[in-house]
N, C-alpha and C positions, 0 to 999 in steps of 0.2 A: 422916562426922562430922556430923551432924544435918543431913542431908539439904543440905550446903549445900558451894559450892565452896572448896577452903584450897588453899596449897603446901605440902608436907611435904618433910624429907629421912630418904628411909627409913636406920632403921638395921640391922634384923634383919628375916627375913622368911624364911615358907617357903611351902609350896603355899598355903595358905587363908588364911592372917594376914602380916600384918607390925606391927611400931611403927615408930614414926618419929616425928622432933621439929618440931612447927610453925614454919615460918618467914614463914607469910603469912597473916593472918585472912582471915575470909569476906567482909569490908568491903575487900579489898584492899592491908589497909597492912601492914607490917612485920611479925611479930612477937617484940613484946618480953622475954615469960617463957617464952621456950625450953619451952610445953606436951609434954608427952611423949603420946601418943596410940595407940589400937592401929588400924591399918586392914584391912578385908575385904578382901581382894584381888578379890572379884567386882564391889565397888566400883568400883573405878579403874582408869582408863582403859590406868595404863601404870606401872610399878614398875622403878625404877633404883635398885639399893643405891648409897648414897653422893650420889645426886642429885635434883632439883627431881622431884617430881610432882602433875600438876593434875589433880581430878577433878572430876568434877558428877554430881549425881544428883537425881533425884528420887524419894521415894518408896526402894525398894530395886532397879529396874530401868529407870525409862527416864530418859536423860540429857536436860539442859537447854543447848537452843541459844541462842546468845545471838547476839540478832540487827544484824545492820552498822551502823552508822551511816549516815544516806541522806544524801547530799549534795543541798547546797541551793545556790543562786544560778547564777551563769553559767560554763560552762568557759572556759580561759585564750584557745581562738579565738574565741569570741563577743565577750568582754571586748576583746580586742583588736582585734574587726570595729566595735564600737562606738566605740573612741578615735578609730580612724580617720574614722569617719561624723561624727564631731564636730570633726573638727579642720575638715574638707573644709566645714563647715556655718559652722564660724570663718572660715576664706580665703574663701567666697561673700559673708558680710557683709562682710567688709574689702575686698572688689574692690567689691560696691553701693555703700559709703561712700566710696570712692576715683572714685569714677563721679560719683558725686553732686557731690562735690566738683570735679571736670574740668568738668564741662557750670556749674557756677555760675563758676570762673574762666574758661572760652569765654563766657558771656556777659557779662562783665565786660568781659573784652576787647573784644567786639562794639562794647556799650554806650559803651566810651570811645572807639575807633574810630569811632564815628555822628556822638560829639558831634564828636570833633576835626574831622572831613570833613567835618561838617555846612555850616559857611561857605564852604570849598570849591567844595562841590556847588553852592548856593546863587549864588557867584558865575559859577560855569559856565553855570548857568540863565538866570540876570540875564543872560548875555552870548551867549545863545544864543534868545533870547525870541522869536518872528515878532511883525515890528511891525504897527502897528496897520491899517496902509494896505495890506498884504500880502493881506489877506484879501477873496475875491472872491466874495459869496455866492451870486450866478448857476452861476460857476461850481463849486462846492463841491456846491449843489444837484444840478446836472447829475452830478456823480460819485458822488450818494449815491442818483437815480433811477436810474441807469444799474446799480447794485448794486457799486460800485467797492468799498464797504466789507465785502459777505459773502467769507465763505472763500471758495478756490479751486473746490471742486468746485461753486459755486452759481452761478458766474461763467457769462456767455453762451459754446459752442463754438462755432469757427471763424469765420470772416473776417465770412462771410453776419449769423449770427444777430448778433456785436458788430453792424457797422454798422446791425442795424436797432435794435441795443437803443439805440446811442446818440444815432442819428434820434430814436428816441420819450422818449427823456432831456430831450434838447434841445427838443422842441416841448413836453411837459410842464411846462417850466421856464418856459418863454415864458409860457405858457398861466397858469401859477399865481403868476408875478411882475407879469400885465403890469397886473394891478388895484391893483397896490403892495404891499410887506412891510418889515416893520422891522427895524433889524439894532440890536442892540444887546451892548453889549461888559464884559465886568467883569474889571479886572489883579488878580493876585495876587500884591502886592511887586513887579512889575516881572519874576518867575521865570516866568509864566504865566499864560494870561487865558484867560478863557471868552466863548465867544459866544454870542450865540442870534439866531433869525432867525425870526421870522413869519410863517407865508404865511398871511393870512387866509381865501382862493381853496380851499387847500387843508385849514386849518382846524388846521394842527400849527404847534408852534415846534418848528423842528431848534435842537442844541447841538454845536457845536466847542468843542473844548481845544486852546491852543495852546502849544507846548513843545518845544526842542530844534530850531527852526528848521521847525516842519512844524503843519500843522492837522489833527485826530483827530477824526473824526465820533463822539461815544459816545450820541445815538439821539434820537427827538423824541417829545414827549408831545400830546395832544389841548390846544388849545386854551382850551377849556373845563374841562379837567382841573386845566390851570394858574392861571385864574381860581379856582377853588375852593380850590386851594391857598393 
């Protein structure tokens, strides 16, 4: 029927013809004036008295396929590997921001902890200070030529090599006090004081820190270096 696909419900038909009444236009929709029609039977596909038949054609022999629908976007496992990857990507942020927030309340904590101890500490210090007459700077010398303040491994081995490091400690000290040196002193609060000591002989001022009932050699600079300064 003009080269184009219809429903029909055949009524009559024999070898080579039938009629039959249209129930579906070639637009696909209903139809509504019960068309009476005669159809070829080389025509169509497939001929049921009494019931639905669909044909196509083109032309008078070759039929018209009509082609699938492609499907477009993501299958239901994709879609669903994707929620997942995004929830997993929500829980990472919310465990950082949860992070972030613990290390800023630990140092809060810290931070009031420092100040409240701070007096504390302070009077532990005050009450632990080496006093001012404690300090022996001959002797202090003698334990910093001696190497008393390098690490262990830099230290003199066995009996022999001490006793002579601390012989030439001791004559060294002599040697570079005996033309005189200055000692001079600076408190901090009464928590710890700094020394320094002169040896013009030798040409350095060494520096103690004193703190916690003990003196701490922390190193001496050139003479001249400190003039400059």
């Amino acid at each position: 029927h003009k080269n184009q696909t219809i429903g029909v419900e055949v009524v009559t038909s024999d070898k080579q013809a039938a009629r039959g009444t249209v129930l579906v236009e070639s637009d696909g929709k209903p139809s509504t004036d019960n068309a009476r029609i005669n159809i070829q039977l080389s025509d169509c596909a497939t001929i049921s008295t009494g019931s639905a038949a669909r044909s196509s054609s083109r032309g008078s022999t070759n039929s018209r396929t009509v082609p699938s629908a492609s499907r477009t976007g993501r299958t239901p496992a994709r879609a669903h590997d994707g929620q997942i990857g995004n929830e997993a990507l929500v829980q990472y942020a919310a465990l950082g921001v949860l992070g972030l927030i613990a290390l800023k309340v630990l140092f809060s904590i810290i931070n009031f902890l420092s100040i409240l101890l701070l007096p504390f500490i302070y009077l532990y210090m005050a009450s632990n200070c080496p006093e001012i007459n404690s300090f022996d700077a001959k002797r202090e010398l003698k334990r910093v030529l001696r190497g008393a303040h390098l690490p262990e491994e830099n230290q003199p081995k066995g009996f022999f090599e001490s006793g002579l490091n601390r012989i030439a400690a001791s004559i060294t000290t002599e040697l570079a006090t005996s033309l005189g040196y200055e000692v001079s002193m600076q408190d901090f609060l009464g928590a710890a004081r700094l020394v320094s000591v002169k040896v013009p002989v030798a040409g350095h001022n060494y520096y103690w820190i004193g703190f916690f009932n003990r003196w701490k050699y922390i190193g001496h600079r050139d003479i001249e270096s400190s003039k400059t300064d």
